[in-house]
N, CA, C and O atoms as a Tripos MOL2 file, in Angstrom:
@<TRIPOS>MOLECULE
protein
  248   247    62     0     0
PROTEIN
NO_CHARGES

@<TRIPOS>ATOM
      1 N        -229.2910  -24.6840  110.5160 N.3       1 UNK1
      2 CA       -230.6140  -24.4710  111.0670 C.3       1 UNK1
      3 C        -231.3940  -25.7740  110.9370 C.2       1 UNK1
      4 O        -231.3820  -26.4420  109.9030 O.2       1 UNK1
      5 N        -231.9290  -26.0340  111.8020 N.am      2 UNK2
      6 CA       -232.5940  -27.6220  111.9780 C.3       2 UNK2
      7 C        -234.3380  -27.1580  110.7860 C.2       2 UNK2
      8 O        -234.9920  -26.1590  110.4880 O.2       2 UNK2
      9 N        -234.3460  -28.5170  110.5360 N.am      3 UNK3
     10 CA       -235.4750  -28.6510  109.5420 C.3       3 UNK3
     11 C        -236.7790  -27.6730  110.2770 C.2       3 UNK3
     12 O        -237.2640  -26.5880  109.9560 O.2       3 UNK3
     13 N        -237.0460  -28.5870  111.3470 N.am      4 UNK4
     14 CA       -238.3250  -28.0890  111.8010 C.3       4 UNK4
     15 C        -238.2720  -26.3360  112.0620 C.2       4 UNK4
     16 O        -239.1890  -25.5570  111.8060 O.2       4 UNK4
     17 N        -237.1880  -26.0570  112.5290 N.am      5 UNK5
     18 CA       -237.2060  -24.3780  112.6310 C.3       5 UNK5
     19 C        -237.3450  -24.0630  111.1430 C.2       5 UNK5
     20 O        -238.4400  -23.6010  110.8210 O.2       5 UNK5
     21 N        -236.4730  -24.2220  110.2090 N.am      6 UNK6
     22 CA       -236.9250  -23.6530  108.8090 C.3       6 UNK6
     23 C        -238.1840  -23.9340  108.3800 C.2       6 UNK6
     24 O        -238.5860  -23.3820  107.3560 O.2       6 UNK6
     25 N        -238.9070  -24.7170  108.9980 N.am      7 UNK7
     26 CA       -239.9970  -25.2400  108.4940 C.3       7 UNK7
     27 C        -241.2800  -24.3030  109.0190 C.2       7 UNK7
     28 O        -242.2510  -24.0490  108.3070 O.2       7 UNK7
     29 N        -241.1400  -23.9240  110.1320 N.am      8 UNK8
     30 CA       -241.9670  -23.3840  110.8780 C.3       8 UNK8
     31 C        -241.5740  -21.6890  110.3620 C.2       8 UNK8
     32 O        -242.5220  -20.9320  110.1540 O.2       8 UNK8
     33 N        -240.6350  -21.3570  110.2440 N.am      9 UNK9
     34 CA       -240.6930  -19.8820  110.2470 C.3       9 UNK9
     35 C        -240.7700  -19.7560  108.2900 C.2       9 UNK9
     36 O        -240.9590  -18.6940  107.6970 O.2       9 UNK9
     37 N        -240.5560  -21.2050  107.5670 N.am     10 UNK10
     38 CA       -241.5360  -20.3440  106.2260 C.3      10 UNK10
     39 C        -242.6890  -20.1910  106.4910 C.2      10 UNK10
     40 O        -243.1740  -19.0930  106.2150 O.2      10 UNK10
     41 N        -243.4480  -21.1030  107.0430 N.am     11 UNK11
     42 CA       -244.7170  -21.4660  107.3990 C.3      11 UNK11
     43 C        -245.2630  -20.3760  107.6150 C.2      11 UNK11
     44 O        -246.4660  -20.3370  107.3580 O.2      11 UNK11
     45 N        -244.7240  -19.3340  108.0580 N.am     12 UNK12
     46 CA       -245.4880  -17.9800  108.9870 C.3      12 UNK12
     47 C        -244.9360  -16.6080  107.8380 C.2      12 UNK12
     48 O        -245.2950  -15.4510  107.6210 O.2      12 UNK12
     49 N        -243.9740  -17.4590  107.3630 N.am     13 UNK13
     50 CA       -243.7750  -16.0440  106.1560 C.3      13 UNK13
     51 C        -242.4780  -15.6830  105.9700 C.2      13 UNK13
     52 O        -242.1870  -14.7660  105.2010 O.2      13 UNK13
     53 N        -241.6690  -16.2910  106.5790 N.am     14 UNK14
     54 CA       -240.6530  -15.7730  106.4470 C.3      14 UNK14
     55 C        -239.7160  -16.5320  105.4570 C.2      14 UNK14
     56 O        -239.8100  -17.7570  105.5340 O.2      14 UNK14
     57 N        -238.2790  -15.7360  103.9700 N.am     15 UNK15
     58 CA       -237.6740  -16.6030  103.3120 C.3      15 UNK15
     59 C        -236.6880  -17.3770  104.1370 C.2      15 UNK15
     60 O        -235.9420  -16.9460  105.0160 O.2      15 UNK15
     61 N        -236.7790  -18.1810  103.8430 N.am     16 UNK16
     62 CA       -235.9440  -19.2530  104.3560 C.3      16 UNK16
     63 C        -235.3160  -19.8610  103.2090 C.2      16 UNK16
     64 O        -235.7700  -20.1250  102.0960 O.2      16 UNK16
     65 N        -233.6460  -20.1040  103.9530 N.am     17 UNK17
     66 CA       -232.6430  -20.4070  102.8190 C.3      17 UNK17
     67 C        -231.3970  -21.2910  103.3790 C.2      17 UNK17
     68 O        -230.7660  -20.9210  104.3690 O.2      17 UNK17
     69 N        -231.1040  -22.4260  102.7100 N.am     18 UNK18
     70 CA       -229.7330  -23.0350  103.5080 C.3      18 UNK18
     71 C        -228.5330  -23.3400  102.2510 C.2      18 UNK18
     72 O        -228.5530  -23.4590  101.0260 O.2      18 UNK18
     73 N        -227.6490  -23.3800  103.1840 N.am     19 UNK19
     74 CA       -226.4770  -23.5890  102.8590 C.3      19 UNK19
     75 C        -225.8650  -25.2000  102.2240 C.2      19 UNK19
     76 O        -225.3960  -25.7930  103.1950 O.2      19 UNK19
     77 N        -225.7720  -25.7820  101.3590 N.am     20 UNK20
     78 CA       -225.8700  -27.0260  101.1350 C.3      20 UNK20
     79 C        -224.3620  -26.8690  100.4020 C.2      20 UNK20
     80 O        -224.3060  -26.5730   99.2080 O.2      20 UNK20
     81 N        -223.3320  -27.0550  101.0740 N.am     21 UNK21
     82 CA       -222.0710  -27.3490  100.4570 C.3      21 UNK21
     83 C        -221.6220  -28.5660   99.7380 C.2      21 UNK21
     84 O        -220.9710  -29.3250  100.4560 O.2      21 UNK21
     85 N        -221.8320  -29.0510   98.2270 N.am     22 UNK22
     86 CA       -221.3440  -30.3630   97.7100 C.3      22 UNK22
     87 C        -219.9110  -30.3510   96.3900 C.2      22 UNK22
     88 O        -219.3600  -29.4590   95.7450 O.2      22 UNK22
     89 N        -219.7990  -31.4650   96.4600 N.am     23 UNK23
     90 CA       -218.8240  -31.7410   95.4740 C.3      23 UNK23
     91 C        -218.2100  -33.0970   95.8100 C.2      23 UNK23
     92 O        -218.8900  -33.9940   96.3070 O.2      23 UNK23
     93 N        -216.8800  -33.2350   95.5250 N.am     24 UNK24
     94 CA       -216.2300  -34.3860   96.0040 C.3      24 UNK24
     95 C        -215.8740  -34.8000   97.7270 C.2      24 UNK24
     96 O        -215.3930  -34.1220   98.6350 O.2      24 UNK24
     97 N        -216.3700  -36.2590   97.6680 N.am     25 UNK25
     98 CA       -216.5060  -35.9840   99.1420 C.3      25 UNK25
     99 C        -215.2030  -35.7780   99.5960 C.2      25 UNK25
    100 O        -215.1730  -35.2310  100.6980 O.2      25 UNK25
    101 N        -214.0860  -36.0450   99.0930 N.am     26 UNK26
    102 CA       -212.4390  -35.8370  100.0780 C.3      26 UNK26
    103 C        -212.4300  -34.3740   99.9940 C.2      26 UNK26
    104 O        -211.8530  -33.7730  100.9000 O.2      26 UNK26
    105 N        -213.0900  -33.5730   98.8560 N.am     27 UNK27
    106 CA       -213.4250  -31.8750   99.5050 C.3      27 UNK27
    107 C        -214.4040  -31.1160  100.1410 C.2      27 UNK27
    108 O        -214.4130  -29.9300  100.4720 O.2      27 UNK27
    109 N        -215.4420  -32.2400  100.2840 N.am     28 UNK28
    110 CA       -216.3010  -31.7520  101.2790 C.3      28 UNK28
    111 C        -215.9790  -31.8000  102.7930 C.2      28 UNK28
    112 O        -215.8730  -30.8350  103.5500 O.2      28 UNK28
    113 N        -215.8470  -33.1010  103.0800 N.am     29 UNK29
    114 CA       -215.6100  -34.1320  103.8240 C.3      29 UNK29
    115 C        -214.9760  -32.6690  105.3070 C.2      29 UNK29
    116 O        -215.6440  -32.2670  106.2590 O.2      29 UNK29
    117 N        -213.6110  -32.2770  104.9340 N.am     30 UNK30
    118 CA       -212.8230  -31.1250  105.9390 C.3      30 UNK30
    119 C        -213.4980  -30.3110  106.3190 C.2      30 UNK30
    120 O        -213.4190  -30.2130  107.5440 O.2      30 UNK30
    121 N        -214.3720  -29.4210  105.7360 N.am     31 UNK31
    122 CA       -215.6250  -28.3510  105.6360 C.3      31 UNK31
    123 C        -216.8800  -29.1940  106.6540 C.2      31 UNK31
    124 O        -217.3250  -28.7260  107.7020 O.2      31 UNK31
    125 N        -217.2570  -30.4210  106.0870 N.am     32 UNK32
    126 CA       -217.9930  -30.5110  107.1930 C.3      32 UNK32
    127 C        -217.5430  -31.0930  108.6620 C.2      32 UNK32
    128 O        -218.2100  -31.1090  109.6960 O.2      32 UNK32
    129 N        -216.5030  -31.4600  108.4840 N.am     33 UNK33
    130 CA       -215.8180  -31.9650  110.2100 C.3      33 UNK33
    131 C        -215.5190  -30.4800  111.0070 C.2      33 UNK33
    132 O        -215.7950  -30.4220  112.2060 O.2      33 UNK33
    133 N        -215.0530  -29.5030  110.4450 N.am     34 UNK34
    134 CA       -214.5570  -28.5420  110.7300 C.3      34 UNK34
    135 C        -216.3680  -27.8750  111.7780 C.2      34 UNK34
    136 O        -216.6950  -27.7660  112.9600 O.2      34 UNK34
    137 N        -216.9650  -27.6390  110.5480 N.am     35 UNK35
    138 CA       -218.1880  -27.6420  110.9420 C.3      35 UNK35
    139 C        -218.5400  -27.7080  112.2040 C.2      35 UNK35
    140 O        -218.5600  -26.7640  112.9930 O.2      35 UNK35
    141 N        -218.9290  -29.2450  112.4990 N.am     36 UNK36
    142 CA       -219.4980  -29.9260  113.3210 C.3      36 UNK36
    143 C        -218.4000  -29.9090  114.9770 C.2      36 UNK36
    144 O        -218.5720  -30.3010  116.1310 O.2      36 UNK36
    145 N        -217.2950  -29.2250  114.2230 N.am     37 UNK37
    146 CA       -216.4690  -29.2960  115.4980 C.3      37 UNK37
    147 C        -216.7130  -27.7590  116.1840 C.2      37 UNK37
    148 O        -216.5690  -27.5920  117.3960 O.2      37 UNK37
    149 N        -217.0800  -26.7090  115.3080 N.am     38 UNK38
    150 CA       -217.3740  -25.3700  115.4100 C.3      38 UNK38
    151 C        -218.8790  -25.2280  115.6710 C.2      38 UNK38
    152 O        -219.3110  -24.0760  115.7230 O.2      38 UNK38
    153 N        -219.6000  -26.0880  115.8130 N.am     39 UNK39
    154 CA       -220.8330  -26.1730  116.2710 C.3      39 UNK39
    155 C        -220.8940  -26.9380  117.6790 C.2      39 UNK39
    156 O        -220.7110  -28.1380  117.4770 O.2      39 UNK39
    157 N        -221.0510  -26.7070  118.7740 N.am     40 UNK40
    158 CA       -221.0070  -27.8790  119.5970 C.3      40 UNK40
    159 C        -222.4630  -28.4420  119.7760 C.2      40 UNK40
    160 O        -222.6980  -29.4820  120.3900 O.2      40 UNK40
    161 N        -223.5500  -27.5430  119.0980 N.am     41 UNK41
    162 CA       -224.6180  -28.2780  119.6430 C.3      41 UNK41
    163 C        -225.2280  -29.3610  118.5000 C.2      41 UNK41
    164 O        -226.3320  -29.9050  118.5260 O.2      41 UNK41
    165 N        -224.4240  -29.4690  117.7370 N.am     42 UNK42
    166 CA       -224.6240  -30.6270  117.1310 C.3      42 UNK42
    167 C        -225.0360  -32.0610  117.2730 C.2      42 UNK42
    168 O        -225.8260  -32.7240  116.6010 O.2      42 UNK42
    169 N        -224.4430  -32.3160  118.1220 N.am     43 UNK43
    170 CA       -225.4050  -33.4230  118.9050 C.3      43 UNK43
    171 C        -226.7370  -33.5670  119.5720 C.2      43 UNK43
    172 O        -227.5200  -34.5150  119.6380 O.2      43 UNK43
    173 N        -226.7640  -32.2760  120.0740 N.am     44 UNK44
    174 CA       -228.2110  -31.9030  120.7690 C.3      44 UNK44
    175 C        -228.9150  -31.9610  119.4380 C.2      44 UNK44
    176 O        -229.2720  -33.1350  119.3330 O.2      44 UNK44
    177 N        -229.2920  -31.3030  118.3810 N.am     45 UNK45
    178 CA       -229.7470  -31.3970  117.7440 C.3      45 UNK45
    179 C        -229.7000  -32.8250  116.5560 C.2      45 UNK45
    180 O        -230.8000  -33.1910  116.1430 O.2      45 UNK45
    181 N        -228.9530  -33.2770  116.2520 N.am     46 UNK46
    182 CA       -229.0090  -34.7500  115.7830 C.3      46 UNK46
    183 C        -230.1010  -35.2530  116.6210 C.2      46 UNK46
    184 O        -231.1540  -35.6490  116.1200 O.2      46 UNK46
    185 N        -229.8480  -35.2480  118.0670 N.am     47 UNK47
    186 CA       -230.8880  -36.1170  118.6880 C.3      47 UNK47
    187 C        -232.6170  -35.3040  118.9040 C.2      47 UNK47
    188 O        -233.6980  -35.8050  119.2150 O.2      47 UNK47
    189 N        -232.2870  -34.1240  118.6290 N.am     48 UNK48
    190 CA       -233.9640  -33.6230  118.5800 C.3      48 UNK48
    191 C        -234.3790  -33.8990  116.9620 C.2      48 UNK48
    192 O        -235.5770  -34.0450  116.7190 O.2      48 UNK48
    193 N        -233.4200  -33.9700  115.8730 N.am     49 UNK49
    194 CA       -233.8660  -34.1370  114.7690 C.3      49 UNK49
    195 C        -234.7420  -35.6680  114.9710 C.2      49 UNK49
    196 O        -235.9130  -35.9780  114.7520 O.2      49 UNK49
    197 N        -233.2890  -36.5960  115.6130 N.am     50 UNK50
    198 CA       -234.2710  -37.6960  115.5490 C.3      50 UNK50
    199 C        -235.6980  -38.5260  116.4230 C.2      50 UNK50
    200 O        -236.3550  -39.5580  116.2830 O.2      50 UNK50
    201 N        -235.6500  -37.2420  117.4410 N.am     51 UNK51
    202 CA       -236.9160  -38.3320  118.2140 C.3      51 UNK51
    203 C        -238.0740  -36.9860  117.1930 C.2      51 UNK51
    204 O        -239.2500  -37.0290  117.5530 O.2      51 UNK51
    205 N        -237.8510  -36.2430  116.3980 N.am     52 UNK52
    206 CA       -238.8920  -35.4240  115.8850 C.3      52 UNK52
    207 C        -239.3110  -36.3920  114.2640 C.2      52 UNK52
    208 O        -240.2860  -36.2420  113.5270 O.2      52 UNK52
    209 N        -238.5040  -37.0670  114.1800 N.am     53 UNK53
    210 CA       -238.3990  -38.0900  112.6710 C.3      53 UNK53
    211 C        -239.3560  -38.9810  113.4660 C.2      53 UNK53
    212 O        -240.3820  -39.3350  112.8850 O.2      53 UNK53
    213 N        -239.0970  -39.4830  115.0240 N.am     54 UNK54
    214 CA       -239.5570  -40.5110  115.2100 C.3      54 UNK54
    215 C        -241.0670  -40.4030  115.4960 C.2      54 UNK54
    216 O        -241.9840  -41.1800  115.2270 O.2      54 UNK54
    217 N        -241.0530  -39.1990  116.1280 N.am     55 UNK55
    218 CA       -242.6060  -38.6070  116.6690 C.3      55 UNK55
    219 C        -243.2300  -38.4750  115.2440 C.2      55 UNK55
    220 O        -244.0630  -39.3720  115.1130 O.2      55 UNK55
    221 N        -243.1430  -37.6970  114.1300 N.am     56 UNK56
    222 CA       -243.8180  -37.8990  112.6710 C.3      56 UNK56
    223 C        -243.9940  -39.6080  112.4310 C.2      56 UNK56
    224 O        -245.0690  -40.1630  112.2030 O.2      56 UNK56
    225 N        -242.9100  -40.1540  112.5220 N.am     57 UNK57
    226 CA       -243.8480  -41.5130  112.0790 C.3      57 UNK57
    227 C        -244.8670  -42.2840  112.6240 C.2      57 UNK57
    228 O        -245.7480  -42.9800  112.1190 O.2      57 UNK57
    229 N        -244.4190  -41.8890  114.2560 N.am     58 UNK58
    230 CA       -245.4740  -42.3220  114.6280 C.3      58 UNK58
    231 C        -246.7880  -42.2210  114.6280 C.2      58 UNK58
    232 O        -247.5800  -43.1170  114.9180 O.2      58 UNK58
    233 N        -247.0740  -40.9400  114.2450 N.am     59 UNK59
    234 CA       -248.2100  -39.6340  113.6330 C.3      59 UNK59
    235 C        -248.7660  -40.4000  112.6320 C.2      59 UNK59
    236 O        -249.9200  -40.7860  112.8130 O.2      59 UNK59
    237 N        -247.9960  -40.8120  111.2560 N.am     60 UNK60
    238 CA       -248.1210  -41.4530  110.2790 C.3      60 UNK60
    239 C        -248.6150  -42.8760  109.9760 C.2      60 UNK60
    240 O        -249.2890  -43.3750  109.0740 O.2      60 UNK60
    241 N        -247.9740  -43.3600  111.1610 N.am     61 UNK61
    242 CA       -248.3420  -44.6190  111.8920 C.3      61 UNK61
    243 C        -247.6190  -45.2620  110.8770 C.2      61 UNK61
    244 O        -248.2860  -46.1940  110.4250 O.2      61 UNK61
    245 N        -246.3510  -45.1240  110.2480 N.am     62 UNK62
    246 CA       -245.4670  -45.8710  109.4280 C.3      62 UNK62
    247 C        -244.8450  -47.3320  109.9930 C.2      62 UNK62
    248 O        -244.0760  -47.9890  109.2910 O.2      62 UNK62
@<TRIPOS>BOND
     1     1     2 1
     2     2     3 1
     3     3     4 2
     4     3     5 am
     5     5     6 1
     6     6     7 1
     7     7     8 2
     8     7     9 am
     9     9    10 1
    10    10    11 1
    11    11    12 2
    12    11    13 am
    13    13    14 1
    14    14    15 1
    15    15    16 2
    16    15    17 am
    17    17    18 1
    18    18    19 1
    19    19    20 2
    20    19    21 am
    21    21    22 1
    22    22    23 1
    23    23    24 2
    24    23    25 am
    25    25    26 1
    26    26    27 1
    27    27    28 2
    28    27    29 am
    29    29    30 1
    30    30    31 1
    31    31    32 2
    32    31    33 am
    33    33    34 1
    34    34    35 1
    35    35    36 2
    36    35    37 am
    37    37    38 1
    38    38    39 1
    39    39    40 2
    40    39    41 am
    41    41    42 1
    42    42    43 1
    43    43    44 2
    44    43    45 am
    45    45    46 1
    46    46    47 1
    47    47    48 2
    48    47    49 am
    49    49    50 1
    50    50    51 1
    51    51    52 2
    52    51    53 am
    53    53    54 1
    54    54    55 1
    55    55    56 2
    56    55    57 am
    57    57    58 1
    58    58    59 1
    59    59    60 2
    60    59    61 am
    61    61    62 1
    62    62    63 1
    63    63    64 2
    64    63    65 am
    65    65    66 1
    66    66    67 1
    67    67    68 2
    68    67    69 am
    69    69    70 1
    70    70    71 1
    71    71    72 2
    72    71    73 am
    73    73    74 1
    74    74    75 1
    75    75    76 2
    76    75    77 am
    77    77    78 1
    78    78    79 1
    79    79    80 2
    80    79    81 am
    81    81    82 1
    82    82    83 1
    83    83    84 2
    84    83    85 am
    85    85    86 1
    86    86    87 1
    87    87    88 2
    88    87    89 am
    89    89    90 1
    90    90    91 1
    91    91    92 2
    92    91    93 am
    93    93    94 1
    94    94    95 1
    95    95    96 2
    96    95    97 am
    97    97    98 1
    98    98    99 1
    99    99   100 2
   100    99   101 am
   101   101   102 1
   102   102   103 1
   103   103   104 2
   104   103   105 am
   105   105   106 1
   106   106   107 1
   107   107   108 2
   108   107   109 am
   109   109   110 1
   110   110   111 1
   111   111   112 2
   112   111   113 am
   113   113   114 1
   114   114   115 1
   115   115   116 2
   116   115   117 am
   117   117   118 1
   118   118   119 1
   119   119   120 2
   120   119   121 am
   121   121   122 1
   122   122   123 1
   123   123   124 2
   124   123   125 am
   125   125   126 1
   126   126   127 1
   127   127   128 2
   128   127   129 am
   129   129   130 1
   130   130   131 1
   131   131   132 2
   132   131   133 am
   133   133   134 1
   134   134   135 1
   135   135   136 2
   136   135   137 am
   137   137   138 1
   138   138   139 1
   139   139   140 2
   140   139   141 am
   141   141   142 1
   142   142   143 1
   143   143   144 2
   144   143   145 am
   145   145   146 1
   146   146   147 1
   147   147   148 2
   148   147   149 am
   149   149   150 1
   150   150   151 1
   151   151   152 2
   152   151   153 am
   153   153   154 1
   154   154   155 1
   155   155   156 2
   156   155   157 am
   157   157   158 1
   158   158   159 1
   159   159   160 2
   160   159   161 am
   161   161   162 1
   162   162   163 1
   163   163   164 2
   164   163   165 am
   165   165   166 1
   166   166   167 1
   167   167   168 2
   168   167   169 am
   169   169   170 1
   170   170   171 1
   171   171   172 2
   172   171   173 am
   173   173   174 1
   174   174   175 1
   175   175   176 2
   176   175   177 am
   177   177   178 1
   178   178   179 1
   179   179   180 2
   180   179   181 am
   181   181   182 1
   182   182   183 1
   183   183   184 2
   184   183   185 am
   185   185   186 1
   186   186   187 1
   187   187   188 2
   188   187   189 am
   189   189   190 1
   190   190   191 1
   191   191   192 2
   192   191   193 am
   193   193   194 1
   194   194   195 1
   195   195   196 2
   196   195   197 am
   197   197   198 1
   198   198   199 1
   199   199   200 2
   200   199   201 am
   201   201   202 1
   202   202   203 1
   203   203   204 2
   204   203   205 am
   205   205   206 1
   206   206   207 1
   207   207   208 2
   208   207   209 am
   209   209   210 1
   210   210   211 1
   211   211   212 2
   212   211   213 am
   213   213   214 1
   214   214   215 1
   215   215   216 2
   216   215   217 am
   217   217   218 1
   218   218   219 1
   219   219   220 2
   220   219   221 am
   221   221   222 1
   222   222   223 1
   223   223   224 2
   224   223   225 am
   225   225   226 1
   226   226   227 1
   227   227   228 2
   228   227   229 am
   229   229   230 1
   230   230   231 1
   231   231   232 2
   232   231   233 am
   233   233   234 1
   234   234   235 1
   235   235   236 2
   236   235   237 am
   237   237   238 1
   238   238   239 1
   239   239   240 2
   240   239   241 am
   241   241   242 1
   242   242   243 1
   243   243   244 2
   244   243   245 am
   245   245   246 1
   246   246   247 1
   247   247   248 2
@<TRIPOS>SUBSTRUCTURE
     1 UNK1         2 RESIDUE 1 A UNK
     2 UNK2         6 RESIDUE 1 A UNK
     3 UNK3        10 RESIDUE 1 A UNK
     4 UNK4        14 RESIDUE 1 A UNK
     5 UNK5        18 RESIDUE 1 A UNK
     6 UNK6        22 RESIDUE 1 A UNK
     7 UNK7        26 RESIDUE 1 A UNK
     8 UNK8        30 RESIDUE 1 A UNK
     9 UNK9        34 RESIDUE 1 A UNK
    10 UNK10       38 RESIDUE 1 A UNK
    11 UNK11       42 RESIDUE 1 A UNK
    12 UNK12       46 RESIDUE 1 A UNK
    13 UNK13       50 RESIDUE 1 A UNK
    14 UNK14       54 RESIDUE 1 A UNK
    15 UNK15       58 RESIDUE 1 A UNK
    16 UNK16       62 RESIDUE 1 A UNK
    17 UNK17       66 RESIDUE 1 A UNK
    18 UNK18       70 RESIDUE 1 A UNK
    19 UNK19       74 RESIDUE 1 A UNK
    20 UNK20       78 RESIDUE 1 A UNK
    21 UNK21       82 RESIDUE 1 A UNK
    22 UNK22       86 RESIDUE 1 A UNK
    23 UNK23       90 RESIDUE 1 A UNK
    24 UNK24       94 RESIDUE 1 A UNK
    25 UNK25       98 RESIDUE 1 A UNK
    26 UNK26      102 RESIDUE 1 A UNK
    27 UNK27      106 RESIDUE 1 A UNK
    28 UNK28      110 RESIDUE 1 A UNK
    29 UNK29      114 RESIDUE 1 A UNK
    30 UNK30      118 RESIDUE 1 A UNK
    31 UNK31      122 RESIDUE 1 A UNK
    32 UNK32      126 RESIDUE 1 A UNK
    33 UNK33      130 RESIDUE 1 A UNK
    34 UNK34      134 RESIDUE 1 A UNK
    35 UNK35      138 RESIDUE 1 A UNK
    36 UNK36      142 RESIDUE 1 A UNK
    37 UNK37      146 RESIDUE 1 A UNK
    38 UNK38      150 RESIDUE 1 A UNK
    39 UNK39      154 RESIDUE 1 A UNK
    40 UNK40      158 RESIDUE 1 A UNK
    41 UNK41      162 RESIDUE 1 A UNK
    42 UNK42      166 RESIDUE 1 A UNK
    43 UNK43      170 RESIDUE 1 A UNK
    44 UNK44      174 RESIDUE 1 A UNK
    45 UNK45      178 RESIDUE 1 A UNK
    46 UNK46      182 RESIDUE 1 A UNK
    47 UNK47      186 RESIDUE 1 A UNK
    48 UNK48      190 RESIDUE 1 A UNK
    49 UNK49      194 RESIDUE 1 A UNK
    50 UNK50      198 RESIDUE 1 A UNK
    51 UNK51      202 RESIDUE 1 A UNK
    52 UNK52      206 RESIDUE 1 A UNK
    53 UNK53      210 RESIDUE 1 A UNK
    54 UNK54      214 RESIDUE 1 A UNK
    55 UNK55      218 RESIDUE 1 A UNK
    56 UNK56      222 RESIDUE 1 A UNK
    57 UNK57      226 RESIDUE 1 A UNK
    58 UNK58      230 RESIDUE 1 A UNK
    59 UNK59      234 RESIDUE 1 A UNK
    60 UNK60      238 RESIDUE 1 A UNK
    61 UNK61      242 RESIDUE 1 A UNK
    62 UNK62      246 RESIDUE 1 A UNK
């Protein structure tokens, strides 16, 4: 679930909760390729994550 959606629906009330799989990366590493291959919109979203990083800074005027 992309930041800004979790962000917005605690915002209004709702729990919000993610999944953060860690450990060693040669056992993470399969889990998240697998992932990202079982997601296809992964890219779409990488790129809304980042013009939404970019639009906040600019906000910020960083």
């Amino acid at each position: 679930m992309s930041d800004n959606i979790s962000f917005n629906l605690s915002e209004v009330g709702y729990n919000v909760a993610k999944y953060l799989p860690f450990g060693p990366v040669r056992d993470v590493m399969p889990y998240l390729i697998r992932r990202a291959e079982e997601n296809t919109s992964v890219a779409g979203q990488t790129s809304r994550e980042l013009n939404l990083i970019s639009a906040e800074r600019k906000r910020r005027k960083v």
